[in-house]
C-alpha positions in Angstrom: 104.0 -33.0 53.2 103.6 -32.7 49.7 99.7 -31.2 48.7 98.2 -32.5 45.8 97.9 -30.5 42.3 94.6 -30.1 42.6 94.2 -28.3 46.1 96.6 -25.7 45.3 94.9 -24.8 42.0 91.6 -24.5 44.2 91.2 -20.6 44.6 89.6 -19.5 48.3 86.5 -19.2 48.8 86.8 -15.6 48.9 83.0 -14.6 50.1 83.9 -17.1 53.0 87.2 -15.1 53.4 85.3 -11.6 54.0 83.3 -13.6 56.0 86.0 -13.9 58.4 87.4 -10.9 58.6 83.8 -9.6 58.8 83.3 -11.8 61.8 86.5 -11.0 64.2 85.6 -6.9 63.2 82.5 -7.5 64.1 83.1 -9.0 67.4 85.0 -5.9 68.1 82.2 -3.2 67.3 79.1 -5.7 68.9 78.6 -3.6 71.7 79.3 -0.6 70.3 76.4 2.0 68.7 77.6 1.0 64.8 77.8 -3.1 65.3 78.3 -4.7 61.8 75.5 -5.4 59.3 76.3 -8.5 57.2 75.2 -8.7 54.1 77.7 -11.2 52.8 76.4 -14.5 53.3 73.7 -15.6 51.3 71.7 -17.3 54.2 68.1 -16.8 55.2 68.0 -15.0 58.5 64.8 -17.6 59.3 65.2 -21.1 60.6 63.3 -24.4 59.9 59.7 -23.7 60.9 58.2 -25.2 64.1 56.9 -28.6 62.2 60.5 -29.4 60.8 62.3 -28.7 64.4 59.8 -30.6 65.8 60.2 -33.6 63.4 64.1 -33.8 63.7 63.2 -33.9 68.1 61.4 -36.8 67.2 63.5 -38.6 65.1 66.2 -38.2 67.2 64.1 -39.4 70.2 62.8 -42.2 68.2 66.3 -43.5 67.6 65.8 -42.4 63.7 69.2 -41.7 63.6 71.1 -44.6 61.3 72.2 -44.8 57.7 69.5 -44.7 55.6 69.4 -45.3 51.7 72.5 -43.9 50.0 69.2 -42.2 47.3 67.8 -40.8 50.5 64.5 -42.2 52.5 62.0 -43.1 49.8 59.0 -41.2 51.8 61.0 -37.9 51.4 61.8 -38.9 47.8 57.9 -39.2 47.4 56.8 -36.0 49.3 59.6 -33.8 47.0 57.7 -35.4 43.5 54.3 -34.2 44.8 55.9 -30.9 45.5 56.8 -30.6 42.1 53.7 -31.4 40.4 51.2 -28.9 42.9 53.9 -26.3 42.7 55.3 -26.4 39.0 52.9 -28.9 37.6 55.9 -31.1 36.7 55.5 -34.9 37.0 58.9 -36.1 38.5 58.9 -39.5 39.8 60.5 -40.5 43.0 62.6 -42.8 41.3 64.1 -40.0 39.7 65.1 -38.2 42.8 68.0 -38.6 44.4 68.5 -37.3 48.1 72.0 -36.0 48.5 74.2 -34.4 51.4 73.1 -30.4 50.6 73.2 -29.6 46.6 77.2 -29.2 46.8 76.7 -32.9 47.3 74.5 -33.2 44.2 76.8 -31.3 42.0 79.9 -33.3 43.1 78.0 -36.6 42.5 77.1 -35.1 38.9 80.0 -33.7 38.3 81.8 -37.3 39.2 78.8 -39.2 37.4 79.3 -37.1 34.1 82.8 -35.5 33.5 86.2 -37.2 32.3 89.3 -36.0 32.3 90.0 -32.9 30.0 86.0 -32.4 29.5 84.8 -28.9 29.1 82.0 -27.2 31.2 80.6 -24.0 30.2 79.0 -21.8 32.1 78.2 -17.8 32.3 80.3 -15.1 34.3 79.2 -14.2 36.4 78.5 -17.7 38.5 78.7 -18.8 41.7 82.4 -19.9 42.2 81.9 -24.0 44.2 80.0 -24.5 40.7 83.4 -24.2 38.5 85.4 -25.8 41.2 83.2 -29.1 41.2 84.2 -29.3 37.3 87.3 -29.0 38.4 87.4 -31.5 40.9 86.3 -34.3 38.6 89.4 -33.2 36.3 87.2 -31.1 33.8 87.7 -27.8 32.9 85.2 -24.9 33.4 84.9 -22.3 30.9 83.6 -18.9 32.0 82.0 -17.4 29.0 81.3 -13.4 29.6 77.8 -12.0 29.7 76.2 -9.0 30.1 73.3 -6.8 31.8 71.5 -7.0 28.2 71.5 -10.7 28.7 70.4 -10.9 32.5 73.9 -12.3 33.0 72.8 -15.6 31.6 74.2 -18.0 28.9 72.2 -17.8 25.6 71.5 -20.5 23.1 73.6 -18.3 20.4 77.0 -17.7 22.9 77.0 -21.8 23.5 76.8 -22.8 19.9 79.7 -20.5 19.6 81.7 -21.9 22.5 81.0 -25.1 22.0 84.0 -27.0 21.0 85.2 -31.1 20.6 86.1 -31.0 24.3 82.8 -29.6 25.2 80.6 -31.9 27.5 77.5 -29.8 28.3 77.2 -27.0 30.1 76.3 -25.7 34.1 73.6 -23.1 34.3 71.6 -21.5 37.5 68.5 -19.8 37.3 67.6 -18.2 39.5 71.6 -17.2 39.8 73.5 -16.3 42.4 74.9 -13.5 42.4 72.8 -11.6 40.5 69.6 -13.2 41.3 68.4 -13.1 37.2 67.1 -16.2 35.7 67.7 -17.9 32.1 63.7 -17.3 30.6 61.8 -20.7 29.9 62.3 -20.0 25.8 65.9 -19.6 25.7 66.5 -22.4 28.3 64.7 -24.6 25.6 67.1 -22.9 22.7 70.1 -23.4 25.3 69.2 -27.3 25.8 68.1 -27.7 21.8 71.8 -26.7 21.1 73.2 -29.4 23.7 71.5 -32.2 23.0 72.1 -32.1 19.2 75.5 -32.0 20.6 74.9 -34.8 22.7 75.6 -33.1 25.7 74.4 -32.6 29.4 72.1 -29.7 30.6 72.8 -29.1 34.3 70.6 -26.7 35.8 71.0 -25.3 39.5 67.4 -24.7 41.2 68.5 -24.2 44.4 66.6 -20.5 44.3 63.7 -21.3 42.4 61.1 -21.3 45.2 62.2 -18.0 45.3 61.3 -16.7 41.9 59.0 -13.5 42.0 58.1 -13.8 38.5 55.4 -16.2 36.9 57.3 -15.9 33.6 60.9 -17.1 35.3 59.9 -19.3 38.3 59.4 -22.5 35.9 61.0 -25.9 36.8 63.8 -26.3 33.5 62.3 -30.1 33.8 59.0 -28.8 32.0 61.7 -29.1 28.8 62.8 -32.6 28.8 63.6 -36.1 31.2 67.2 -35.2 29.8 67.9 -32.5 32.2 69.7 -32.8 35.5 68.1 -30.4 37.9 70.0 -29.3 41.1 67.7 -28.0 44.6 68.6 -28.0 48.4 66.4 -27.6 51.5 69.0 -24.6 51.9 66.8 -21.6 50.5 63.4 -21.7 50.3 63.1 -24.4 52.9 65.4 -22.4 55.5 67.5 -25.3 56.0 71.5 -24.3 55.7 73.1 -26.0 58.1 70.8 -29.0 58.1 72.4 -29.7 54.8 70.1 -31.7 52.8 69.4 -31.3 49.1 68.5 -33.3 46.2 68.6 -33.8 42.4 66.6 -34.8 39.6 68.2 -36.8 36.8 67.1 -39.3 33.9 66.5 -42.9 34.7 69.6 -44.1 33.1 72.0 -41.9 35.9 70.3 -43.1 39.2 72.1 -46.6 39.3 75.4 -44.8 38.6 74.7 -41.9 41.1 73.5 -44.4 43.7 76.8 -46.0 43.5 79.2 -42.8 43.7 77.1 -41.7 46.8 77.5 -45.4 48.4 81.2 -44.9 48.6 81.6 -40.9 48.6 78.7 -39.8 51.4 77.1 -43.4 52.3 73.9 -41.1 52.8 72.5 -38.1 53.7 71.7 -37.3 57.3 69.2 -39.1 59.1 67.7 -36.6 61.1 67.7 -33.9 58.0 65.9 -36.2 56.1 62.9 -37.1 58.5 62.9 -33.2 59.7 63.0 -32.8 56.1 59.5 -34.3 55.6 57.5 -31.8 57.6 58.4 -29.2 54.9 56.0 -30.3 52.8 52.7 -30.1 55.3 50.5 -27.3 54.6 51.3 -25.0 57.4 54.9 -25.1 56.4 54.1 -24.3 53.1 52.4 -21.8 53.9 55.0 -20.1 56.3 57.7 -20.7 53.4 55.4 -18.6 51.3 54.8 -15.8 54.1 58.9 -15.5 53.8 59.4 -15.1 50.1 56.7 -12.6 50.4 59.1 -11.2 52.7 62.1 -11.6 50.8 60.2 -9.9 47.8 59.7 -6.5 50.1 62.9 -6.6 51.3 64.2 -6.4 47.1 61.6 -4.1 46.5 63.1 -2.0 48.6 66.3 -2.4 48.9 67.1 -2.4 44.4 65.8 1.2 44.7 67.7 2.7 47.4 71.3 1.1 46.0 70.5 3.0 42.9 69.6 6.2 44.2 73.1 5.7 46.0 74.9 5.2 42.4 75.2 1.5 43.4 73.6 0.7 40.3 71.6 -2.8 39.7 71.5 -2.9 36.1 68.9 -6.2 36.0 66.3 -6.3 38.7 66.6 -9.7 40.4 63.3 -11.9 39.8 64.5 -14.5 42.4 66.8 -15.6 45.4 68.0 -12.6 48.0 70.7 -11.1 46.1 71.5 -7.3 44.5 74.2 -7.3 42.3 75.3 -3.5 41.9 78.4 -1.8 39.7 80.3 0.0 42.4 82.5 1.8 39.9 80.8 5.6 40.3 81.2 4.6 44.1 84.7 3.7 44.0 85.8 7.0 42.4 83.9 8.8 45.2 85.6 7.1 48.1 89.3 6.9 45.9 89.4 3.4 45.8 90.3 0.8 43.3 87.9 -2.2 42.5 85.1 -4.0 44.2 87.6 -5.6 46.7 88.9 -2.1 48.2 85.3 -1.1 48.4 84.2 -4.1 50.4 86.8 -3.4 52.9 86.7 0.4 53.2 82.3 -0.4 53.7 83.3 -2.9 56.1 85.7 -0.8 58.1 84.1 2.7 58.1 80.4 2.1 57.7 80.7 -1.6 59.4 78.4 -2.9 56.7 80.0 -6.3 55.5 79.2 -6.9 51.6 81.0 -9.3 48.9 83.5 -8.4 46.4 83.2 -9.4 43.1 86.0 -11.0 42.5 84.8 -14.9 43.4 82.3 -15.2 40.3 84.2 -14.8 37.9 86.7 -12.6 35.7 84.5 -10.5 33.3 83.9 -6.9 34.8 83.5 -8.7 38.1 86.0 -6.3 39.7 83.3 -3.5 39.4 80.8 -5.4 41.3 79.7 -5.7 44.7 77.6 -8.9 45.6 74.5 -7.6 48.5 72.7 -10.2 50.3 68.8 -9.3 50.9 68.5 -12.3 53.4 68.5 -10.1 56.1 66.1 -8.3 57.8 64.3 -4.6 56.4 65.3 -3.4 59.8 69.0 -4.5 59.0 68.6 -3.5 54.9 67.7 0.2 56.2 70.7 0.7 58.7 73.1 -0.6 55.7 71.5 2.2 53.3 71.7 4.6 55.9 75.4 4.0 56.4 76.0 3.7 53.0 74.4 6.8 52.1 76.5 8.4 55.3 79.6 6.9 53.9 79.3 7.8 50.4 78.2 11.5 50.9 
């Protein structure tokens, strides 16, 4: 069987890959008195609250279980613009929303909706890896465009206009970012999108994190700049939601009727029962348990940033959002005798039993000094790691 072109130019998904071989090690040692710590999947160790498991029991006992809408249920649509206007003071209308199978879902249908062949996507490296991959899907090219600690790891207005080039079609951005957790600040996202539209280009902007921000100046919906923008989000994050896999997008009135069509014939519609669970996320009490966990979130990077750097597992930016620590491992390396960021996952996965990411998926700039934490665990679990670590590395 012959495989196509374009699935065997598709790297692994490598922080899926340690995942694995996290996974059977850690099926070895769960009994033991060192079983594994994983901090290498980015997933909130909370569930959906009580409301939103409660809502998806009903809808599946109230037979609310068939296609709905390919733009997603129009209450839910509804409930996600008033969301945006008490939280961010943004007015989105529902008609702008679109509902789509968990935000991979969105940036396929964008991706799909707004690249040709040959088009160029630019985006910073460090990035989250599926991002590049969707540009590549839809036969576009991504171009990773190096940043620095200086620059939060983030794209600026001045490194675009220099990229930019007759192939260019817009560019991808994510703030907050995964992996570093930094986000793009509200004055140089408006420089970033100035430079694109007088290019006639397309702004994409991943939100997934942005419920997560811990900074008044960064936690700022990019659609305060302009109806132009296409914002990405998921139920994933802030909402506690992974494997419901729900998300959305927000686009300009001219893309819906194309988008509507694409997700017709690509994903018919979003799940059912995610969608109606999906509405109890936006009742107070929910609310107000989301915002008890980022609080939560917040302690846990408060302390764990600290204690990486008094290891010599140096964050150089201090993450204002999403649950990640993104530390140079290169003083570590030399301690333990290993080579790159990929070694020193394994060797910290097999001696201290603390599972962590490698660099190596998110890009190509310095990435092989850099080890990707996840702070979606619990303190109690961010303590052992540090203890281990500081065991490990003494």
């Amino acid at each position: 069987m012959q495989i196509s072109e374009r699935a065997r130019n598709i790297e692994p998904f490598y922080v899926l890959e340690v995942a694995k071989a996290a996974a059977e090690l850690g099926a070895t040692v769960a009994h033991t008195d060192s079983p594994m710590v994983f901090l290498n999947i980015g997933e909130p160790d909370f569930t959906a609250p009580a409301l939103v498991q409660e809502a998806a029991a009903r809808a599946v006992r109230d037979g609310l279980t068939q296609y709905t809408p390919a733009l997603g249920l129009m209450p839910l649509r509804e409930r996600i613009s008033d969301w945006y206007a008490t939280r961010f003071g943004a007015k989105v209308p529902a008609s702008r929303i679109v509902v789509t199978a968990g935000a991979s879902a969105a940036l396929h249908l964008a991706c799909m909706a707004l690249i040709d062949a040959g088009d160029e996507i630019l985006m910073p490296d460090p990035s989250y890896p599926c991002n590049r991959h969707f540009v590549t899907a839809a036969q576009g090219q991504a171009t990773l465009i190096p940043t620095t600690a200086a620059e939060r790891f983030q794209l600026s207005a001045d490194k675009v206009q220099a990229a930019w080039t007759q192939r260019t079609r817009g560019v991808l951005l994510a703030s907050p970012s995964n992996p570093t957790g930094t986000s793009i600040h509200p004055d140089e996202l408006r420089r970033i999108h100035q430079v694109v539209q007088a290019r006639g280009g397309i702004t994409l902007v991943d939100e997934i994190y942005l419920a997560l921000s811990f900074d008044a100046q960064f936690g700022q919906t990019a659609l305060h700049i302009d109806d132009s923008i296409i914002s990405i989000n998921s139920f994933s994050k802030y909402f506690n939601m992974t494997g419901w896999r729900l998300g959305w997008m927000v686009v300009p009135d001219k893309l819906v009727s194309a988008l509507e069509r694409l997700a017709q014939n690509l994903f018919i519609c979003p799940s059912a029962i995610a969608q109606h669970a999906a509405l109890a996320c936006f009742e107070a009490q929910s609310i107000a348990t989301f915002e008890q966990r980022r609080e939560e979130f917040k302690a846990r990077r408060d302390y764990f940033i600290p204690a990486l750097n008094a290891l010599g597992l140096t964050v150089p930016v201090m993450p204002d959002g999403a649950f990640y620590a993104w530390a140079d491992c290169s003083a570590a390396c030399s301690k333990l005798g290993v080579n790159g960021s990929w070694d020193f996952a394994l060797e910290v996965m097999n001696r201290a039993h603390v599972a962590v990411t490698p660099g190596r998926d998110f890009g190509h700039f310095e990435t092989a000094n850099f080890i990707r934490f996840s702070t979606a665990s619990s303190l109690a679990q961010l303590q052992t790691a540090v203890e281990r670590l500081r065991a490990l590395l003494a």
